[in-house]
N, CA, C and O atoms as a printed pandas DataFrame, in Angstrom:
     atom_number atom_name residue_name chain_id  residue_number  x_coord  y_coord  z_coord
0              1         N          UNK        A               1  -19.559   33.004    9.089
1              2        CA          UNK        A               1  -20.546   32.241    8.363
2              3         C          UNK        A               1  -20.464   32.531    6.885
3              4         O          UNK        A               1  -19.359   32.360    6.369
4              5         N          UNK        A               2  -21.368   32.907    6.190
5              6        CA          UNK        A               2  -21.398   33.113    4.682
6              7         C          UNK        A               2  -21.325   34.642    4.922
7              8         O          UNK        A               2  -22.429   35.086    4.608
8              9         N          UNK        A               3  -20.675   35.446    5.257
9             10        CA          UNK        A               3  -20.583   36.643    5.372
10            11         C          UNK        A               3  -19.446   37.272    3.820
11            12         O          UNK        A               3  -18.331   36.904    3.450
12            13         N          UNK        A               4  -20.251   38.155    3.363
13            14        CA          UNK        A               4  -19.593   38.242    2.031
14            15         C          UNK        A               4  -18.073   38.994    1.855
15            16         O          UNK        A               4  -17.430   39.030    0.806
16            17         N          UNK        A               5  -17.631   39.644    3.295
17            18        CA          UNK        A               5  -16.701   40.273    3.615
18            19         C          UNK        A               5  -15.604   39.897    4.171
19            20         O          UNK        A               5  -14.731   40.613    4.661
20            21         N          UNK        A               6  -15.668   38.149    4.056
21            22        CA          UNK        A               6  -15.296   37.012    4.381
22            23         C          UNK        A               6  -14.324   36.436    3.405
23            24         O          UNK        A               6  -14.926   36.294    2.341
24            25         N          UNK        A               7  -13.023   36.021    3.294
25            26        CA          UNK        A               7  -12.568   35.455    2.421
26            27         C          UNK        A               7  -13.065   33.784    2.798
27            28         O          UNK        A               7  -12.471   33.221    3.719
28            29         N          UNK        A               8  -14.266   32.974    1.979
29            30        CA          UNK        A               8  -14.608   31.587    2.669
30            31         C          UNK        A               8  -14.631   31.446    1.369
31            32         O          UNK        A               8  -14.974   32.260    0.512
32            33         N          UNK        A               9  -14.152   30.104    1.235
33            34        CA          UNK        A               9  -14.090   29.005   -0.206
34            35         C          UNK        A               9  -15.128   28.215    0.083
35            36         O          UNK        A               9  -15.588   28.041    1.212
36            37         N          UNK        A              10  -15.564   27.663   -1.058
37            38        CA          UNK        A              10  -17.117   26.463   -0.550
38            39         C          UNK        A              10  -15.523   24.858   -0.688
39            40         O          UNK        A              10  -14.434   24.755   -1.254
40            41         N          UNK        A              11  -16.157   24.221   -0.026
41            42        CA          UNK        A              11  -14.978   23.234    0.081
42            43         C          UNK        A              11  -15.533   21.553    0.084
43            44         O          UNK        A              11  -14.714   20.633    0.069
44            45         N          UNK        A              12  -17.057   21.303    0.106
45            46        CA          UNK        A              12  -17.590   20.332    0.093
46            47         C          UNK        A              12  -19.247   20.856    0.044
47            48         O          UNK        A              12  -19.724   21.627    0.877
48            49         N          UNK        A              13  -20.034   20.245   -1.150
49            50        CA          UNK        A              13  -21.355   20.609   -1.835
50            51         C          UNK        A              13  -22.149   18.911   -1.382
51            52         O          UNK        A              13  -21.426   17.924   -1.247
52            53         N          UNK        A              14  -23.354   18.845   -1.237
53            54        CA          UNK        A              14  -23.702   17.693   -1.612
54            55         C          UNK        A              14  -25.648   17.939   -1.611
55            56         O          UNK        A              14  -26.116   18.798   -0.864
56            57         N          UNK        A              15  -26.206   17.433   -2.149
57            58        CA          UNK        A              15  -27.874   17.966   -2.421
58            59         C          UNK        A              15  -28.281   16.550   -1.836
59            60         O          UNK        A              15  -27.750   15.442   -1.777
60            61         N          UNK        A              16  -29.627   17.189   -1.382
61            62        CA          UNK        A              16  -30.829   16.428   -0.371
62            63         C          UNK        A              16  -31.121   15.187   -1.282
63            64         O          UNK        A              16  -30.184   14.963   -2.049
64            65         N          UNK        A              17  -32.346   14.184   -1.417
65            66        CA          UNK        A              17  -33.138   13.602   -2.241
66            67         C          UNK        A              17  -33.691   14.206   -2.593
67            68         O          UNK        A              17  -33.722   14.355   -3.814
68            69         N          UNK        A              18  -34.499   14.957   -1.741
69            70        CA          UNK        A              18  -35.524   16.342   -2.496
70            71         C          UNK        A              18  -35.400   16.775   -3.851
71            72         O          UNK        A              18  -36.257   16.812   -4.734
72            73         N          UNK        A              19  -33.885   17.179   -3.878
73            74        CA          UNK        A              19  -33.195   18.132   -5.218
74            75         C          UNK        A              19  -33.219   19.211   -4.882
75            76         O          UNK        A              19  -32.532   19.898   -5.639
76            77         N          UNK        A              20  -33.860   20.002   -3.773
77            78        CA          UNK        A              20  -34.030   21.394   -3.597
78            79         C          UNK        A              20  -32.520   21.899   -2.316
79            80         O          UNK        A              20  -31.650   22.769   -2.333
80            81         N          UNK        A              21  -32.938   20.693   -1.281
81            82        CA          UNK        A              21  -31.887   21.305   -0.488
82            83         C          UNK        A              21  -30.586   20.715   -0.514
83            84         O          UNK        A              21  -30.284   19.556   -0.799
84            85         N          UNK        A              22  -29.623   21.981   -0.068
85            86        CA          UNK        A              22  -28.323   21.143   -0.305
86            87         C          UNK        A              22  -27.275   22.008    0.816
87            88         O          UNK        A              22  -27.393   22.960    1.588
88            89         N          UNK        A              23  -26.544   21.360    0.527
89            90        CA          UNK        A              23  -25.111   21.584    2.231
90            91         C          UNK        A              23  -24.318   22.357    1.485
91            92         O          UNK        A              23  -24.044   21.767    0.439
92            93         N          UNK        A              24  -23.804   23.462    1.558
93            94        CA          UNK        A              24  -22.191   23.938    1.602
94            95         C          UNK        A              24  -21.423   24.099    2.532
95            96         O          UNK        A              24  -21.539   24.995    3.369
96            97         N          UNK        A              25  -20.824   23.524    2.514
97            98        CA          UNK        A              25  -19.198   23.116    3.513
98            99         C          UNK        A              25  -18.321   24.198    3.198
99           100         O          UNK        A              25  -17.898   24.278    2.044
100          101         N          UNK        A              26  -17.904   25.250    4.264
101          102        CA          UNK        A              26  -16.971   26.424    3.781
102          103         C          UNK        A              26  -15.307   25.702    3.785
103          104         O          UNK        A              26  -15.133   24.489    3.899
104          105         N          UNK        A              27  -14.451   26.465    3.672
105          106        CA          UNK        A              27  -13.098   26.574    4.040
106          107         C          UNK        A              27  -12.684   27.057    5.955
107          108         O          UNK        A              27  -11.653   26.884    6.605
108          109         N          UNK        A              28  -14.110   27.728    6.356
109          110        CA          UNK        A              28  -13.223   28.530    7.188
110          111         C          UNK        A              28  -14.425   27.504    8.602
111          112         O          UNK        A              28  -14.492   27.769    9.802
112          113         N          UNK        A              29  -15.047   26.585    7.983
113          114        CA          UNK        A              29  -15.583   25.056    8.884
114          115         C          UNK        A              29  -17.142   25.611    8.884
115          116         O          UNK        A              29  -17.834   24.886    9.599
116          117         N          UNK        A              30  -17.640   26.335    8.482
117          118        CA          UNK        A              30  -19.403   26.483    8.036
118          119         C          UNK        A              30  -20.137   25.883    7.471
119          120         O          UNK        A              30  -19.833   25.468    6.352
120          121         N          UNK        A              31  -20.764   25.745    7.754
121          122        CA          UNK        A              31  -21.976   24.384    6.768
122          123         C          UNK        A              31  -23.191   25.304    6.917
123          124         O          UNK        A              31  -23.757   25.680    7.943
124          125         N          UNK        A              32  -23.499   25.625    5.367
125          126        CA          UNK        A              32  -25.251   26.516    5.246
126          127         C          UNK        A              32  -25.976   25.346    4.527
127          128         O          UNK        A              32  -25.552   24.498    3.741
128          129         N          UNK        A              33  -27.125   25.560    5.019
129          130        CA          UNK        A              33  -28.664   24.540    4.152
130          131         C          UNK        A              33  -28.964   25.291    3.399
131          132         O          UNK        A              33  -29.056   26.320    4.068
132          133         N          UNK        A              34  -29.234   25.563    2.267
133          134        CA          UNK        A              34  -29.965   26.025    1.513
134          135         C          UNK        A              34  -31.266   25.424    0.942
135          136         O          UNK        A              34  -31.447   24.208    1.000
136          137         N          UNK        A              35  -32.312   26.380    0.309
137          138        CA          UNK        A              35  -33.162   25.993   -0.291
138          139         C          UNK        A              35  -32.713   26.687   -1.581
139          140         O          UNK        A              35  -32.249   27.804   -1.815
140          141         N          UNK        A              36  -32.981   25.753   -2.241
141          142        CA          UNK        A              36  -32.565   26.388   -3.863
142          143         C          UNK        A              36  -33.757   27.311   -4.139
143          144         O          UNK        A              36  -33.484   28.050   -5.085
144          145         N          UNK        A              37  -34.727   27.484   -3.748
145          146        CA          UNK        A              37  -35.379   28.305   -4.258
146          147         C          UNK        A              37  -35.552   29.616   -3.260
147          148         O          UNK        A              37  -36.579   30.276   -3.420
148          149         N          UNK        A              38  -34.651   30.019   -2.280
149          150        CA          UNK        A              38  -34.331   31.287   -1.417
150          151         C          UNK        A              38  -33.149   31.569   -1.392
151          152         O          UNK        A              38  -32.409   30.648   -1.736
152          153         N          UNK        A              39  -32.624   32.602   -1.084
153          154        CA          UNK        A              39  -31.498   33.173   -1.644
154          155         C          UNK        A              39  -30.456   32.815   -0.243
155          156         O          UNK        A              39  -29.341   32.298   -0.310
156          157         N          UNK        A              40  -30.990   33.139    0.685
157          158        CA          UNK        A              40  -30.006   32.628    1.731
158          159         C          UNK        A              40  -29.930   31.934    2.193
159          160         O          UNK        A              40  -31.104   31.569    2.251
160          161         N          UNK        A              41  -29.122   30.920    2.973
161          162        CA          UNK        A              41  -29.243   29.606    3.957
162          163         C          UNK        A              41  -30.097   29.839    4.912
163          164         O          UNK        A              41  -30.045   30.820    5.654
164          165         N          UNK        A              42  -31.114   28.764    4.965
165          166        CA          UNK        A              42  -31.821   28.893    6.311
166          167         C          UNK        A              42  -31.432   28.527    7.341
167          168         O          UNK        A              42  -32.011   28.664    8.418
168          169         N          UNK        A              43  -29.867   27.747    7.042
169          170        CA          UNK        A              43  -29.558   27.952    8.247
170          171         C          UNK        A              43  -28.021   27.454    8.283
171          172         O          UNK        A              43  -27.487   26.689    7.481
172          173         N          UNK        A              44  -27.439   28.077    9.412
173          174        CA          UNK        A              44  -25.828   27.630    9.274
174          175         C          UNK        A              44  -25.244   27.365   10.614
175          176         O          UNK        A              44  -25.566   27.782   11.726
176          177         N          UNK        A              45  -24.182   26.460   10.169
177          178        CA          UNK        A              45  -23.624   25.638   11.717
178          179         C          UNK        A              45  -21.879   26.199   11.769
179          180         O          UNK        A              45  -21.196   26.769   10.919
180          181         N          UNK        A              46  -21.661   25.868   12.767
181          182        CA          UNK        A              46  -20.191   26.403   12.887
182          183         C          UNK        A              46  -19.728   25.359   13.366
183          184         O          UNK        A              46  -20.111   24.866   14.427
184          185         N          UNK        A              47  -18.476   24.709   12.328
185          186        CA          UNK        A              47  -18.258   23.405   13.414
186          187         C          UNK        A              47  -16.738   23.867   14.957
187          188         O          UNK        A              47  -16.042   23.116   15.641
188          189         N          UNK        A              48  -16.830   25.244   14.897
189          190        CA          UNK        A              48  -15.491   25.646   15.628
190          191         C          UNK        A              48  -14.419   25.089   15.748
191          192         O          UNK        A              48  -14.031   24.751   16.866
192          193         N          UNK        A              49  -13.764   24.884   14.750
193          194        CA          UNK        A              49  -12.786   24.252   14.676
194          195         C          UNK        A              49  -12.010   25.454   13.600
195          196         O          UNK        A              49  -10.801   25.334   13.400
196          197         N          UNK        A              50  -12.723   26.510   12.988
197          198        CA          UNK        A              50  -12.027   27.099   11.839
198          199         C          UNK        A              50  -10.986   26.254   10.233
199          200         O          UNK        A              50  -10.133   26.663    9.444
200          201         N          UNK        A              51  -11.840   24.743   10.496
201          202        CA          UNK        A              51  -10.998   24.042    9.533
202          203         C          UNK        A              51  -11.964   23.641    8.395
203          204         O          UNK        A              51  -13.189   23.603    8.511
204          205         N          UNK        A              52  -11.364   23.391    7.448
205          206        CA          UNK        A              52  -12.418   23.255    6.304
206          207         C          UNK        A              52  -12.973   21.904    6.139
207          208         O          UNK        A              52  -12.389   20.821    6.114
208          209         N          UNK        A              53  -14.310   22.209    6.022
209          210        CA          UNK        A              53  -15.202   21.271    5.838
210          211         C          UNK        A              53  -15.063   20.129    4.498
211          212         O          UNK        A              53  -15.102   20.409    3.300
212          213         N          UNK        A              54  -14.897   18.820    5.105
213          214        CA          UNK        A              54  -14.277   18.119    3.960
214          215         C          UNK        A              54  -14.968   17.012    3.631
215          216         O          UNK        A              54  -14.458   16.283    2.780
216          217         N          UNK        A              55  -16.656   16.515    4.393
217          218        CA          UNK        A              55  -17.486   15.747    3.849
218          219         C          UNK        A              55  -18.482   16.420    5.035
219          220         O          UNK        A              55  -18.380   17.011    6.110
220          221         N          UNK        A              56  -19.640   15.866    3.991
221          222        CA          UNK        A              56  -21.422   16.430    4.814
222          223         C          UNK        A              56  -22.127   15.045    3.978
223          224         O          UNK        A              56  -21.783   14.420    2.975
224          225         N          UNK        A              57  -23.175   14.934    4.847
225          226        CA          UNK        A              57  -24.304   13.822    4.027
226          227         C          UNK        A              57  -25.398   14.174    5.037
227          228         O          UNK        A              57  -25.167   14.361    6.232
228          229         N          UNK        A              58  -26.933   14.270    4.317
229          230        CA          UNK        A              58  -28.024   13.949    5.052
230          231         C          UNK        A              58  -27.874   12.996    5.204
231          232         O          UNK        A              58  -27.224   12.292    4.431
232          233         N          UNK        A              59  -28.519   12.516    6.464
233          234        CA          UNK        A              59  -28.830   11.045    7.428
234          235         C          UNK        A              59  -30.330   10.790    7.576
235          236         O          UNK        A              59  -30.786   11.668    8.309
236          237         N          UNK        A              60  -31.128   10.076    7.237
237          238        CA          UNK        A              60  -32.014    9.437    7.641
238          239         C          UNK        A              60  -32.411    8.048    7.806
239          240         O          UNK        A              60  -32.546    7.229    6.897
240          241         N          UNK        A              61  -32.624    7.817    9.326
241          242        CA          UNK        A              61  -32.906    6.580    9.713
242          243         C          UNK        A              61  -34.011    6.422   10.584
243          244         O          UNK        A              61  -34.088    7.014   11.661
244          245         N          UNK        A              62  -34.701    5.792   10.237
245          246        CA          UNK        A              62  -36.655    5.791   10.573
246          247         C          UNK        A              62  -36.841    7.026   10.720
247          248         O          UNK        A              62  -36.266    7.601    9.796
248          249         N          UNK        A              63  -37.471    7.924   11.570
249          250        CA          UNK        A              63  -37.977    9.123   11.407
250          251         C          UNK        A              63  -37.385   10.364   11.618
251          252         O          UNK        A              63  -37.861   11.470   11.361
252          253         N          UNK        A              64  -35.856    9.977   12.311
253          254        CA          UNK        A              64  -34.857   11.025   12.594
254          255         C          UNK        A              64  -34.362   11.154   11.234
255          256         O          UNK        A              64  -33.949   10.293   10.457
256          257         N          UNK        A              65  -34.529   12.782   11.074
257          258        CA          UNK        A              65  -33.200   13.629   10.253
258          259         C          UNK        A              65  -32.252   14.179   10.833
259          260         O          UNK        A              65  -32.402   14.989   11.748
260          261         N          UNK        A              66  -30.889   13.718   10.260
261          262        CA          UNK        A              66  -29.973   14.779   10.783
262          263         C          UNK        A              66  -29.007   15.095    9.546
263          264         O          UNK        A              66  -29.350   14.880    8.383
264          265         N          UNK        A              67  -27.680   15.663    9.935
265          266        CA          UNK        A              67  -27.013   16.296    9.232
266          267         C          UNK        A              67  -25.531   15.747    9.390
267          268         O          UNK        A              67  -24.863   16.733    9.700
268          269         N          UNK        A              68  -24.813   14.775    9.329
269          270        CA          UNK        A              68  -23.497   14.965    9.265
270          271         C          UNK        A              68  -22.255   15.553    8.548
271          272         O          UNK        A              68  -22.153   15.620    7.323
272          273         N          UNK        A              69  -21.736   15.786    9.039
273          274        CA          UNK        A              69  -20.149   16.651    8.932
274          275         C          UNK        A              69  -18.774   16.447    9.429
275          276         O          UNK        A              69  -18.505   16.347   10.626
276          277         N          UNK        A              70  -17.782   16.379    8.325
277          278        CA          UNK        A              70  -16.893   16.443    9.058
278          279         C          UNK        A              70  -15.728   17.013    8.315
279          280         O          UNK        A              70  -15.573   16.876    7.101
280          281         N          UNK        A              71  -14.469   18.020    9.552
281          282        CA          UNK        A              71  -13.436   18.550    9.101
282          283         C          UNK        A              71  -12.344   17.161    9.278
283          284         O          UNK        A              71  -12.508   15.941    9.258
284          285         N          UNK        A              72  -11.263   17.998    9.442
285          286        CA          UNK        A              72  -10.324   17.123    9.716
286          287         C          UNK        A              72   -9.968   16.594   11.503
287          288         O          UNK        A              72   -9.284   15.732   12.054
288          289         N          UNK        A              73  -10.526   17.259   11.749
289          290        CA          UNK        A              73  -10.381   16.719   13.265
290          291         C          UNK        A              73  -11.537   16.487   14.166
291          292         O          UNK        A              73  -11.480   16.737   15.370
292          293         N          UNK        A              74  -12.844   15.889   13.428
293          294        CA          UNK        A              74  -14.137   15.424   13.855
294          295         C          UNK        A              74  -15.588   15.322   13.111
295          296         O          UNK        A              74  -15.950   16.262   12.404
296          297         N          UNK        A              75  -16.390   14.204   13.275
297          298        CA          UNK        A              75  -17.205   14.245   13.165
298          299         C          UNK        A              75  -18.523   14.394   13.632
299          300         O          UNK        A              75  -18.940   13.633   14.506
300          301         N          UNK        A              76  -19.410   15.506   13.037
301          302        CA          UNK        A              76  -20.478   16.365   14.287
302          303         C          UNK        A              76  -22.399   15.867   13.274
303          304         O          UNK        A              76  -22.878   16.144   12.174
304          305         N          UNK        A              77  -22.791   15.180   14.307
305          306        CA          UNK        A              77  -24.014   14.754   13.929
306          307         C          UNK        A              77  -25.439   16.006   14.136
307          308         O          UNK        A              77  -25.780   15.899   15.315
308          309         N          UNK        A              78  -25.882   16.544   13.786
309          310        CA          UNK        A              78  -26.853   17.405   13.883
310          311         C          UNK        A              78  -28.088   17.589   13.501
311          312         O          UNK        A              78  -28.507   16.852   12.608
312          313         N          UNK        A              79  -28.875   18.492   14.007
313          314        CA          UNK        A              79  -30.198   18.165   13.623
314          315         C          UNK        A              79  -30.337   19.482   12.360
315          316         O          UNK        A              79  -29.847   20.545   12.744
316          317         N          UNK        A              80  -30.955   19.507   10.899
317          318        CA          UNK        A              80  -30.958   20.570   10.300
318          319         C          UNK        A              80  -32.331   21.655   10.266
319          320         O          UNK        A              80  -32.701   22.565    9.524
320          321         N          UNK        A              81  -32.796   21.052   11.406
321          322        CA          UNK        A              81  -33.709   22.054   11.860
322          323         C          UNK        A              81  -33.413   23.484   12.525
323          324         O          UNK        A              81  -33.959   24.564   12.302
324          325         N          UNK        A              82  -32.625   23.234   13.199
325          326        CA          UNK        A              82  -32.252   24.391   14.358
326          327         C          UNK        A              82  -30.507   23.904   15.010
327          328         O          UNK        A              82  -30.293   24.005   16.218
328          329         N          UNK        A              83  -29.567   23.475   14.197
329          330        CA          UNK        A              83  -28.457   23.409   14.732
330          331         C          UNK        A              83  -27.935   22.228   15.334
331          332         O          UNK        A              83  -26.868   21.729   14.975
332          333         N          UNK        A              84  -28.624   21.786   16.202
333          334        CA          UNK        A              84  -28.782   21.802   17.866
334          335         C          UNK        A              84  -27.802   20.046   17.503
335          336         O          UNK        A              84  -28.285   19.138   16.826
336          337         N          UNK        A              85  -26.311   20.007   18.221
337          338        CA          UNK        A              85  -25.774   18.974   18.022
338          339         C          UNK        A              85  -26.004   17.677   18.688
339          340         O          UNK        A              85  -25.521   17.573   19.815
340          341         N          UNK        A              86  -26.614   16.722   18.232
341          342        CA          UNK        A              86  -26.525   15.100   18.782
342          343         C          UNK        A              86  -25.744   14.810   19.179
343          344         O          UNK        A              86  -25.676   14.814   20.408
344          345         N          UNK        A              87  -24.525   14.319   18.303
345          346        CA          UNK        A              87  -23.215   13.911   19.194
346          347         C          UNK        A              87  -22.118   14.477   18.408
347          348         O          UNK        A              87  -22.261   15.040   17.323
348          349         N          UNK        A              88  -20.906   14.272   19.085
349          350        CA          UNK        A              88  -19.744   14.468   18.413
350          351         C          UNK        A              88  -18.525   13.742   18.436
351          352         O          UNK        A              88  -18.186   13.488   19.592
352          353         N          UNK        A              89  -17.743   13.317   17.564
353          354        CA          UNK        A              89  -16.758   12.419   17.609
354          355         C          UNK        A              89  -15.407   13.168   17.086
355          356         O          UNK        A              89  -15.311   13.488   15.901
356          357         N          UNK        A              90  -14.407   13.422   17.990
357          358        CA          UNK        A              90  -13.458   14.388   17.448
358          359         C          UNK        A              90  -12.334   12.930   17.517
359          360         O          UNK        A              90  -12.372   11.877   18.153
360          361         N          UNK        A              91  -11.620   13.366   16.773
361          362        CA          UNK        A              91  -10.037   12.588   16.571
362          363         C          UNK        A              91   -8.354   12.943   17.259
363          364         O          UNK        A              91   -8.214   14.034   17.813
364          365         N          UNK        A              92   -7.776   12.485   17.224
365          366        CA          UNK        A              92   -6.377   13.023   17.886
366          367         C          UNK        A              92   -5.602   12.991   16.020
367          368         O          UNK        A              92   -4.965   13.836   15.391
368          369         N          UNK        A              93   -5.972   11.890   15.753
369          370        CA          UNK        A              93   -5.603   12.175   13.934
370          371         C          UNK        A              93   -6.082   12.791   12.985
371          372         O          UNK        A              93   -7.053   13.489   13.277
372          373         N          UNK        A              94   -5.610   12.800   11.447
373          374        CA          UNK        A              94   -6.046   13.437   10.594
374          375         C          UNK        A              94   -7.724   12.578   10.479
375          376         O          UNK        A              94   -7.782   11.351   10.552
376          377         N          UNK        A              95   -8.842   13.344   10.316
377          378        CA          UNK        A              95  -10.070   12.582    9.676
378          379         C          UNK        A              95   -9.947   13.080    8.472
379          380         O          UNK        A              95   -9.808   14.274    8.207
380          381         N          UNK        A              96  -10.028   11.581    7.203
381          382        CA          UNK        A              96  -10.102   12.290    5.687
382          383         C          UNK        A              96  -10.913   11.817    5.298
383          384         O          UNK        A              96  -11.110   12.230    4.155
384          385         N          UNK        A              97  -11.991   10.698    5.757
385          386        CA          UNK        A              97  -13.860   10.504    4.788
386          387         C          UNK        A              97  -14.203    9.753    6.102
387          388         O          UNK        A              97  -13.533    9.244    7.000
388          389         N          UNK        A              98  -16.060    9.954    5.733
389          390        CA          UNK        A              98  -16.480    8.929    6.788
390          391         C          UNK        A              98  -17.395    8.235    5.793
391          392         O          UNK        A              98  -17.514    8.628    4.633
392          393         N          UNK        A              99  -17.930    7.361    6.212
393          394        CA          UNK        A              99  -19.186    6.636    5.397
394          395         C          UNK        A              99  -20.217    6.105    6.432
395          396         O          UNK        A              99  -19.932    5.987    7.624
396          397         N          UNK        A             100  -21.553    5.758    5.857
397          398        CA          UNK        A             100  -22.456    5.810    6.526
398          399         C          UNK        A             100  -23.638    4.376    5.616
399          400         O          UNK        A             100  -24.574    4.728    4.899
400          401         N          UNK        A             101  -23.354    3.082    5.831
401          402        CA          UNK        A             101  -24.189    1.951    5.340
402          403         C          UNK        A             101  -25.296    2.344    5.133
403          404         O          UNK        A             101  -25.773    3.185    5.896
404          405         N          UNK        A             102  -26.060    1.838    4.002
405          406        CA          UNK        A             102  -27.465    1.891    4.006
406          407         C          UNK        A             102  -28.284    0.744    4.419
407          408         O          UNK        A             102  -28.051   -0.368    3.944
408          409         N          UNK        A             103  -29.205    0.931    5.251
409          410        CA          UNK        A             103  -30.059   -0.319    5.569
410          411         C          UNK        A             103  -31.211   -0.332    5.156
411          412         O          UNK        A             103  -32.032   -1.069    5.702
412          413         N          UNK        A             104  -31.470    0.262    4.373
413          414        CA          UNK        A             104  -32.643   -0.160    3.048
414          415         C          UNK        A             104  -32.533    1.288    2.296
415          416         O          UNK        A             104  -32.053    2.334    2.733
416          417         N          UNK        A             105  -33.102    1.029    1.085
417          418        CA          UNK        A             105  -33.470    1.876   -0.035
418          419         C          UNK        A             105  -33.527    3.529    0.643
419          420         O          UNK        A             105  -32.982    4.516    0.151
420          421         N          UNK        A             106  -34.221    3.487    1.702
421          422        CA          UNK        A             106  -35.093    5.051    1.767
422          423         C          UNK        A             106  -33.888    5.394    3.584
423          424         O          UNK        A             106  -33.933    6.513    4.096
424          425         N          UNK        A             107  -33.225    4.556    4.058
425          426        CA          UNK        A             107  -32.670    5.243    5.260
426          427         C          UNK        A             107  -31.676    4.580    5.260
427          428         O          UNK        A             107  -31.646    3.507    4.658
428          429         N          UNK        A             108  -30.276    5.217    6.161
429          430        CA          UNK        A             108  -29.697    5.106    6.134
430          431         C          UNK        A             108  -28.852    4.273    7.819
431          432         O          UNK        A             108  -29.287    4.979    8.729
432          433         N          UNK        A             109  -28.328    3.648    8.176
433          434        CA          UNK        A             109  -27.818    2.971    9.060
434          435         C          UNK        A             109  -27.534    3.620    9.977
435          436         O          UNK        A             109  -27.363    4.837    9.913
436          437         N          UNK        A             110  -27.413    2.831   11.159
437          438        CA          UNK        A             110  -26.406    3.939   12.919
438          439         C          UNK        A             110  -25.579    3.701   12.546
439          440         O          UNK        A             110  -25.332    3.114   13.600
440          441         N          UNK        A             111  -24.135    3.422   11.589
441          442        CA          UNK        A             111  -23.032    2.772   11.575
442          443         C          UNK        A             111  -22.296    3.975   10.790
443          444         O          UNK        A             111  -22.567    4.471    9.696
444          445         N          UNK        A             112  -21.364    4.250   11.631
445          446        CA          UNK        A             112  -20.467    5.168   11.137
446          447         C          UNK        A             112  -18.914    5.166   10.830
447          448         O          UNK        A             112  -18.342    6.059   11.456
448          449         N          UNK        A             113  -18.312    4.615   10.255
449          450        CA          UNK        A             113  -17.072    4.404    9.335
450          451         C          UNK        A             113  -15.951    5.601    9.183
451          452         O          UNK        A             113  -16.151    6.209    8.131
452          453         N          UNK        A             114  -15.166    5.963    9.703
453          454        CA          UNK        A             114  -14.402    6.864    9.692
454          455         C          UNK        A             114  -12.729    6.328    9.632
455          456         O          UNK        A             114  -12.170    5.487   10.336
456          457         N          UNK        A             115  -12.041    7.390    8.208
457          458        CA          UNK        A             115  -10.982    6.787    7.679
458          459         C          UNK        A             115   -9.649    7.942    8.600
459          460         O          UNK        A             115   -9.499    9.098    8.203
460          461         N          UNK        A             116   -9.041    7.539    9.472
461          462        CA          UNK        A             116   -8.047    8.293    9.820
462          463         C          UNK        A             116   -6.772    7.675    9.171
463          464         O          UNK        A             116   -6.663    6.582    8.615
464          465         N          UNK        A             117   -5.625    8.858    9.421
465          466        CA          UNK        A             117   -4.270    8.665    9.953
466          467         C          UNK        A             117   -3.744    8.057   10.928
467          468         O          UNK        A             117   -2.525    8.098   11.097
């Protein structure tokens, strides 16, 4: 995880609407939440894959929050409450971005866009 004894690169950043919280995406496939105003992640995911994390975006669509992520060989939908994974979409190819439509101003779409090899 963010263990400091760890050789981990941050490898993909991206901040909430809030402004406070935000994703770091490691090198070694970790994703921590932070609150900018506490010193440690409240919380961190492992996508087990040991590959580096190469896009994250909060998701909100009507009252669900979640968390997406993805390395190169999947994309993992989650809740950033407590981990706990929705679904997962792994690849046999390289994954290099996904995108995610907006269907109005304040949430974001079920439609998920993913650019392989």
């Amino acid at each position: 995880g963010y263990d400091s004894d760890v050789q981990n690169e941050v490898t993909s950043l991206v901040f909430d609407a809030d402004g406070f919280s935000l994703l770091a995406g490691t090198s070694e496939g970790v994703i921590g939440i932070f609150d900018l105003r506490k010193r440690s992640p409240i919380l961190t995911k492992d996508h087990n894959n040991s590959l580096p994390i190469k896009q994250m975006m909060f998701h909100s669509c009507f009252e669900a929050r979640h968390v997406i992520s993805a390395d190169s060989k999947g994309v993992k939908i989650w809740d950033p409450r407590d981990g706990t994974t929705f679904t997962a979409v792994d690849t046999s190819d390289e994954l290099h971005q996904f995108v995610v439509p907006k269907a109005s101003k304040d949430r974001h779409s079920g439609i998920l866009l993913a650019a392989c090899d």
